[in-house]
C-alpha positions in Angstrom: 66.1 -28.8 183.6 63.8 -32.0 184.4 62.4 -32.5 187.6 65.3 -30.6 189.0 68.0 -32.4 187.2 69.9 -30.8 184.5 68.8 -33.5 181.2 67.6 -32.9 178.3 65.3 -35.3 175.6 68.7 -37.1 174.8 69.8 -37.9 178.5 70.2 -41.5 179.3 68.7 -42.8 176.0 70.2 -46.2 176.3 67.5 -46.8 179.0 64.6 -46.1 176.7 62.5 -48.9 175.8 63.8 -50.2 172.4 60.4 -51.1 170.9 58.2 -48.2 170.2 56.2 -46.7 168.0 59.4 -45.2 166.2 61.6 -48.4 166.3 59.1 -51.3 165.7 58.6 -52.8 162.4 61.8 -50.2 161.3 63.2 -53.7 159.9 66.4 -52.8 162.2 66.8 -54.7 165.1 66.6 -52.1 168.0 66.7 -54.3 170.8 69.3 -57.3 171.5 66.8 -60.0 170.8 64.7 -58.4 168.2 61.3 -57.9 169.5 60.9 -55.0 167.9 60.6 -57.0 164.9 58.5 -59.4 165.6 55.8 -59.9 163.7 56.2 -57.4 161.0 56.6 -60.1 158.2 53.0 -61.5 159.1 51.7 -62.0 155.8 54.6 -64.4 154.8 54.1 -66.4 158.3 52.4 -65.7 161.7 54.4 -66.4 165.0 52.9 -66.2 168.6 54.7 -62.8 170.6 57.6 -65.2 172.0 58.9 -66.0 169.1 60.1 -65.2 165.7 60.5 -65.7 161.5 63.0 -68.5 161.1 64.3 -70.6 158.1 65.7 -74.1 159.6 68.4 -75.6 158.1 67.0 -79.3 157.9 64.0 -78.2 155.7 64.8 -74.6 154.5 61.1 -73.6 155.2 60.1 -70.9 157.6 59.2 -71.8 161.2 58.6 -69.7 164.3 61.5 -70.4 166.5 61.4 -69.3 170.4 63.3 -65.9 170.7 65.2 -67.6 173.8 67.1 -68.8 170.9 67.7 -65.2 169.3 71.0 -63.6 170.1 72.3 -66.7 171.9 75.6 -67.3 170.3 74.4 -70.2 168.5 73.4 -70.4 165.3 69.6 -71.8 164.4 68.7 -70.1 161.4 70.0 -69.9 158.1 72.2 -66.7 157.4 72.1 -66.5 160.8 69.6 -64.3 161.2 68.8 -65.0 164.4 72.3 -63.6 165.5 72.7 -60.0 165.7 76.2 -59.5 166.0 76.8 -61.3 162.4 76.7 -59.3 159.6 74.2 -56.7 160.8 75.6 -53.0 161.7 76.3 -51.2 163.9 77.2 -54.6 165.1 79.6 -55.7 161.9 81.4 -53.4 160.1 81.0 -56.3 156.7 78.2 -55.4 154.6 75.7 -57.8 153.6 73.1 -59.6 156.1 73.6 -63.1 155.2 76.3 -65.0 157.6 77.9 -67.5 155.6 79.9 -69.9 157.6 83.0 -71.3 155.7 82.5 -68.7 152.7 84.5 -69.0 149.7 85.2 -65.1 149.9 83.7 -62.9 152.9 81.4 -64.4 155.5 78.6 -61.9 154.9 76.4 -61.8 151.9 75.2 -59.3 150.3 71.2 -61.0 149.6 71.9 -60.1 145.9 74.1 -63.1 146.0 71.5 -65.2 146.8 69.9 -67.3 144.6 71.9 -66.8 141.4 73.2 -70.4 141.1 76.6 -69.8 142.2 77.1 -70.6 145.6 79.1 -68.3 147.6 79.2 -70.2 150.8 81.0 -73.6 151.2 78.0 -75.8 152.0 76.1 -73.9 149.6 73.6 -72.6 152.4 73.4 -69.1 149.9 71.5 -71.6 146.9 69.8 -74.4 149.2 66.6 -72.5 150.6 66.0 -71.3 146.5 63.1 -72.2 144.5 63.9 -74.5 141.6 62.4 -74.5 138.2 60.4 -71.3 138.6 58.2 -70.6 135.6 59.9 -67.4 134.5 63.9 -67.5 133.8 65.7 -64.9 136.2 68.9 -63.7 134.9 70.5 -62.8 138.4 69.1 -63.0 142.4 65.1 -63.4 143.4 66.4 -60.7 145.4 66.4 -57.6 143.0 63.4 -55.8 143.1 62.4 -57.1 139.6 62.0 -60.6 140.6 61.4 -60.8 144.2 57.0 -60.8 143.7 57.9 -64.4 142.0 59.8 -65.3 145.1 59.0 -68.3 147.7 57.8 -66.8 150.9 61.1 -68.2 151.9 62.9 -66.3 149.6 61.4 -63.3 150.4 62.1 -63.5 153.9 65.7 -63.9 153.3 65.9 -61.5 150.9 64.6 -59.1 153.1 65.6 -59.8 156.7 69.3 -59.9 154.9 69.1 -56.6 153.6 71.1 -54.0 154.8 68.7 -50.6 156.4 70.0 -47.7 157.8 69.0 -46.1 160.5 67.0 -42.8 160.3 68.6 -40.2 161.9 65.9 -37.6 162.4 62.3 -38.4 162.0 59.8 -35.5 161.2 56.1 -35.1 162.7 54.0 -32.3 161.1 50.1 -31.5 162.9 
């Protein structure tokens, strides 16, 4: 019973506030337009609170674009990582976190496919944002854990904000 009222700790979750202290910087996005990820990444690149990480299209460099434009239906970023619903669970059931418009075999990327100098998506939108002639030869993606220190700031954004993480499902606090 709370306040006279027969709820418990998991009654009407949906209403809690979906950045917190458990949620932010979980590199899930909790809330529609992301907030609780903003700002996490702010060694690569430092946006102001309304807006967020970005990789343009036009220049393939990171930018802090508006989070108006987050969640919008329309696609600003490459991968579309400024879309939720693409790629990302529990919104897609297709693993991999970068959308791929047009792809030559699913539309979402696993970022291990990045950067390996096959191009996955039609327009090539999975190779145009890599680094070329880096001074150590990589043998697969910038995304493996092996190679992703010699990344482009660019690259490791991608790499990252593309990953798949799962949700934890119970966390534990000790005194």
């Amino acid at each position: 019973m709370i306040d006279g009222k027969n709820q418990t700790d998991e009654t009407e979750c949906e209403l809690w506030e979906c950045d917190n202290i458990y949620t932010h910087c979980d590199k899930i996005w909790n809330c529609l337009d992301g907030k609780d990820e903003m700002n996490c990444n702010s060694s690569l690149f430092n946006c102001s609170l309304d807006s967020r990480m970005c990789v343009t299209f036009d220049t393939y460099e990171l930018i802090c674009l508006s989070i108006n434009r987050f969640n919008n239906g329309i696609i600003d970023c490459i991968g579309g990582t400024d879309e939720l619903t693409l790629c990302r669970p529990p919104y897609s059931y297709i693993h991999g976190g970068f959308y791929c418009p047009n792809a030559i075999r699913i539309p979402c990327l696993d970022p291990i496919d990045s950067c390996t100098n096959i191009a996955w998506c039609f327009n090539k939108e999975d190779e145009k944002f890599c680094q070329k002639n880096r001074s150590i030869e990589i043998d697969s993606s910038i995304c493996e854990d092996k190679y992703i220190s010699f990344g482009s700031n660019t690259e490791k954004f991608l790499c990252d904000i593309t990953k798949e993480y799962d949700k934890e499902r119970m966390k534990i606090f000790y005194n």
